[in-house]
C-alpha positions in Angstrom: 88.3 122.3 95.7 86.5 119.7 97.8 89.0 116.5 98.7 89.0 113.6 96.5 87.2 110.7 98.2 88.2 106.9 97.9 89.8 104.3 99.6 92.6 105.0 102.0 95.6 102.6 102.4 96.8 101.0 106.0 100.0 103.0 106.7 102.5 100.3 107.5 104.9 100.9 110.3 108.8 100.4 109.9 109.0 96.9 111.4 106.3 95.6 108.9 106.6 93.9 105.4 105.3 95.7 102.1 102.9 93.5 100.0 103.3 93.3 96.7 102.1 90.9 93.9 104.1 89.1 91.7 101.9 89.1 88.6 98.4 90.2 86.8 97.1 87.0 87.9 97.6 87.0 91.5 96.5 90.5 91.8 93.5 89.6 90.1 92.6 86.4 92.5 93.6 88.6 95.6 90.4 90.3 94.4 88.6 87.3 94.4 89.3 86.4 97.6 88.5 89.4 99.0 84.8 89.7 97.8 84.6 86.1 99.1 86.2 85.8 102.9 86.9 89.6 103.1 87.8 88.5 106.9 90.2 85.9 106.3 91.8 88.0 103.7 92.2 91.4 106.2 93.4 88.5 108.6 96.2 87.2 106.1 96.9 90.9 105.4 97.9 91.7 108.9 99.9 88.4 109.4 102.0 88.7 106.2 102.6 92.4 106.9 103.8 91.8 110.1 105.9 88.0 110.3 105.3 86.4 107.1 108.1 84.0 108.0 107.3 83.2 110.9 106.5 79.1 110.7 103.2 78.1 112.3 99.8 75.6 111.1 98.2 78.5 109.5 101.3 79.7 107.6 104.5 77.8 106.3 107.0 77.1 103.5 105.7 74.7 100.9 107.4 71.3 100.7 109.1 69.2 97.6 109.6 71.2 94.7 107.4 74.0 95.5 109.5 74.9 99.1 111.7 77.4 96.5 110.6 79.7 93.2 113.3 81.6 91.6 112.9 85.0 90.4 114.8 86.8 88.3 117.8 84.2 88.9 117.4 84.0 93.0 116.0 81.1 94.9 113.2 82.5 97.3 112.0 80.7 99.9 108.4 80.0 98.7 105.4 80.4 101.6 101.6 79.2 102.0 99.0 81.0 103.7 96.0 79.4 104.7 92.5 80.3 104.7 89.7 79.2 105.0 87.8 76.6 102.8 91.1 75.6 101.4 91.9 78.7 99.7 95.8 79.6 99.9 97.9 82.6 99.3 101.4 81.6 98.2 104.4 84.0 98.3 108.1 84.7 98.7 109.9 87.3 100.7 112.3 89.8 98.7 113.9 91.6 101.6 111.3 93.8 103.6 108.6 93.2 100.4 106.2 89.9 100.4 105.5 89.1 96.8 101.9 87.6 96.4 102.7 84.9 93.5 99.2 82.9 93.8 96.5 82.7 94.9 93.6 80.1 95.2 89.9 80.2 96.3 89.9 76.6 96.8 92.7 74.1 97.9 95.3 74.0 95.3 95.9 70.4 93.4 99.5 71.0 93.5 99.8 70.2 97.6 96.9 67.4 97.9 
């Protein structure tokens, strides 16, 4: 029997973060942002995978009332990921596992 063919997932090495997301919606506009800045999305991809909180222009904990989201009854630091265009991926990390809880093709009203 011939082998299957399809896609075939990055392997992630111990050091890096597993990506996961948080709910039918943000996997749906992670899908969205990759058919529109399929770059900027394999960029984010590498950066969250490997220092996700690590504090810098590009990436950064929200402010105000959005700096914490609390899942299943534990505050989370929650994160923002810039791309391009204004498009932002926002997320918490749950031990070694990012959890995608947003994302946005355009700049998000909530942090204008």
């Amino acid at each position: 029997m011939p082998p299957k063919k399809g896609s075939v997932s990055r392997p992630l090495k111990s050091s890096e973060f597993v990506i996961e997301h948080a709910s039918n919606q943000a996997a749906a506009r992670w899908r969205d942002i990759v058919a529109t800045q399929k770059g900027s999305a394999a960029d984010a991809w590498d950066r969250l995978t490997k220092a996700p909180n690590q504090s810098d222009p590009k990436c950064h904990q929200l402010k105000g009332q959005l700096a914490t989201i609390v899942r299943d009854g534990i505050a989370h630091d929650q994160w923002q990921y810039e791309l391009s265009g204004g498009a932002r991926i926002w997320f918490y990390i749950d031990d070694k596992t990012v959890k995608i809880v947003n994302v946005f093709t355009k700049h998000p009203n909530q942090t204008k």
